[in-house]
C-alpha positions, 0 to 999 in steps of 0.5 A: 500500500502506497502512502496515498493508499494509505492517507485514504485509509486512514481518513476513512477509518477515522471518519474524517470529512471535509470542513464545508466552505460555508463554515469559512465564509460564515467565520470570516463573516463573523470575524468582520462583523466583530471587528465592525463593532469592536471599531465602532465601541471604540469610536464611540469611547474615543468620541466621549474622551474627546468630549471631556477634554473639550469641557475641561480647563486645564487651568484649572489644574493649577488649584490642585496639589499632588502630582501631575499623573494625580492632577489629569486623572481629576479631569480624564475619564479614566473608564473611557479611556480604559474601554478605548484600549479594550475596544482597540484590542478587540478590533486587532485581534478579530482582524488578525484571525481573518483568513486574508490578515496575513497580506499585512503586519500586525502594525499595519493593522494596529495603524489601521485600526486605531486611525480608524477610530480616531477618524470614526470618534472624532466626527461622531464627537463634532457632530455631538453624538458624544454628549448624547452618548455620554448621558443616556450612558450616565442615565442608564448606569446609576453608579456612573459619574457622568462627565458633566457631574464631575466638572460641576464638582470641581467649579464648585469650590469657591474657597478654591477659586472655582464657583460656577452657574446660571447667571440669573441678573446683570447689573453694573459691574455685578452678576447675581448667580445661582450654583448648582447647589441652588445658592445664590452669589454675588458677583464682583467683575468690575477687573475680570477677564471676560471671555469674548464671546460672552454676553453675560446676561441672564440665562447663561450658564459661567465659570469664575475664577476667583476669590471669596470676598465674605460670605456669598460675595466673590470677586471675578478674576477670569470669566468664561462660558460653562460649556464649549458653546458662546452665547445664551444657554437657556437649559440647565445643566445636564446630568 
């Protein structure tokens, strides 16, 4: 018995029988649809990094102690930015097991897949998806703190200079607003810097840097808007 001969029977005493091409076509049409969602996940965890750059002042950074790693983690929101990874990794991965991955190396791949979330996160981010995203997410889960919660926080310590909220009257050299405690202050802007694009009239939503002067009196030094948006905002502040 030749070695031919032989092959044959041994496929045949262990019933050995050929993979249907379906098999292959519908396992590389899974992986695809894997890495599909895998870039989007990680689109849409790129998306709402960008967003909470875009609501934070790095000045601000400068009212905190500790280190530099201690002073972004205040800010950055470390669960997107951990899901970014995970959701970059899953689309490598899912791709590297299609049957065609070989005709590119592993930091083609990398390249590739991370610029396309990058391009991906970036429109959905300019387009406002990320907000939207970023909200019903903090609504659907009650132990998240969502992005704008946690700058309110940190606009909220006027005996570190930083006090925020809705401008409710405007009058000569003074602002009466109202915190997101629903405390009432007294604004002093006769020497603040005031963002340009501001009209600092009744409705729109600030943030101050400056100083208590006693009670609920604080005296401006810097004023600019809450969010990345100039002119009138007539909703309260999402959480």
């Amino acid at each position: 018995m030749n070695l031919a001969d032989k092959i044959v029977q041994n496929i045949k005493d262990d019933h050995i029988t050929p993979t249907p091409k379906w098999f292959f076509t519908w396992g590389n049409g899974l992986k695809g649809l894997l890495f599909v969602l895998f870039i989007t996940l990680g689109s849409l965890a790129f998306s709402v990094v960008l967003f909470a750059i875009s609501q934070s002042d790095f000045k601000l950074l400068s009212h905190f102690g500790h280190t530099m790693l201690e002073k972004i983690l205040v800010v950055m929101p470390i669960l997107w930015l951990v899901l970014l990874v995970v959701f970059l990794s899953g689309s490598i991965l899912s791709v590297l097991q299609a049957s065609r991955a070989y005709k590119f190396t592993f930091d083609k791949w990398v390249a590739f897949s991370t610029g396309l979330s990058i391009v991906l996160g970036t429109l959905f981010f300019i387009t406002g998806g990320a907000q939207l995203f970023e909200q019903k997410f903090a609504t659907s889960i009650e132990s998240y703190e969502s992005i704008q919660e946690k700058k309110s926080k940190i606009w909220s310590q006027p005996q570190l200079g930083m006090l925020s909220g809705k401008i409710i009257e405007s009058g000569d050299q003074r602002l009466t607003i109202t915190d997101w405690r629903n405390e009432n202050w007294n604004i002093i802007i006769d020497s603040a810097f005031v963002a340009p694009r501001l009209t600092l009239e009744a409705g729109e939503l600030i943030k101050i840097n400056g100083n208590i002067v006693d009670g609920h009196t604080f005296e401006a030094e810097r004023i600019t808007p809450w969010g990345g948006m100039p002119g009138k905002c007539s909703n309260e502040k999402n959480n």
